[in-house]
C-alpha positions in Angstrom: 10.6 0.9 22.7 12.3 -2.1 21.2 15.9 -2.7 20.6 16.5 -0.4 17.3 19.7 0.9 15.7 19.2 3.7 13.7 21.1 3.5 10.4 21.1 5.9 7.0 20.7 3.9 3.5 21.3 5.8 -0.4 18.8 4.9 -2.4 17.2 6.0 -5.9 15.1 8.7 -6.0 12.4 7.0 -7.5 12.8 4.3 -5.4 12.2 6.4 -2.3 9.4 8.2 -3.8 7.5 5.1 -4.4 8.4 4.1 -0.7 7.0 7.3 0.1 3.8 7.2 -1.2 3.7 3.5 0.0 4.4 4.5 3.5 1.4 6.6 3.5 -1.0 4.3 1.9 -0.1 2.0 4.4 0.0 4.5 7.2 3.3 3.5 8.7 6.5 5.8 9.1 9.1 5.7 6.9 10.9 3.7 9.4 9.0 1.0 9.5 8.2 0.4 5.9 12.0 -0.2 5.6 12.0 -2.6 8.5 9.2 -4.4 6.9 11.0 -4.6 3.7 13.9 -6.1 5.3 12.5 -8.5 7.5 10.3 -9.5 4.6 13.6 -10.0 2.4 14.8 -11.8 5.1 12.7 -14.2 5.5 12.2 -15.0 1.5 16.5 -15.2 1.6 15.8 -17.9 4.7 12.9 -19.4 2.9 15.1 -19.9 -0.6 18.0 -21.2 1.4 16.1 -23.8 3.5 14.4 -24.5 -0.2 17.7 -25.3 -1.2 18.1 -27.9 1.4 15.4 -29.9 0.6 16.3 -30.1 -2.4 19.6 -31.5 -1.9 17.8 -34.0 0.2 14.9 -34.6 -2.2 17.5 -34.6 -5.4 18.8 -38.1 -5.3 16.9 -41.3 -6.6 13.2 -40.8 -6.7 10.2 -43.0 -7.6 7.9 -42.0 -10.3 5.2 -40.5 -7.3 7.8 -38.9 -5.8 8.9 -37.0 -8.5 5.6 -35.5 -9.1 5.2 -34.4 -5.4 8.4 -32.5 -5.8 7.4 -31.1 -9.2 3.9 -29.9 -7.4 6.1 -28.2 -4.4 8.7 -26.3 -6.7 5.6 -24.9 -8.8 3.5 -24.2 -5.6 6.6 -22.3 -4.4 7.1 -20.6 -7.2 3.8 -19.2 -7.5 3.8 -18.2 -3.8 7.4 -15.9 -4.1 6.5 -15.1 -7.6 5.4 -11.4 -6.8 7.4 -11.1 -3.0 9.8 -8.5 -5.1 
């Protein structure tokens, strides 16, 4: 078995119901719907952060072409963490 820690969370009823009936659809344990969740918000927290960092970089003096490209990312980025949560 991997290294796990086993740890207890409060969350809203209706929150855990949904997560129930999720965890079932998806037929995984409980357990590992939550670790999914995590790892998935995670990774979008990384994601946003590194995101963040470009654009620092990409936020000084642009050219005309270059400011389209990185109007095109931010949209395409957008659109793909749109529905993550």
């Amino acid at each position: 078995m991997a290294n796990t820690i086993k740890t207890a969370i409060s969350i809203r009823k209706s929150l855990f119901e949904q997560a129930e009936s999720l965890a079932q659809e998806l037929n995984v344990s409980r357990s590992e719907l939550y670790g999914l969740a995590i790892e998935t918000f995670v990774k979008l927290h990384q994601n946003q952060a590194l995101l963040q960092e470009i654009n620092k970089v990409y936020s000084g003096d642009q050219d005309a072409n270059e400011s389209v490209r990185l109007s095109k990312m931010r949209k395409h980025h957008r659109e793909m963490v749109r529905d993550e949560w």
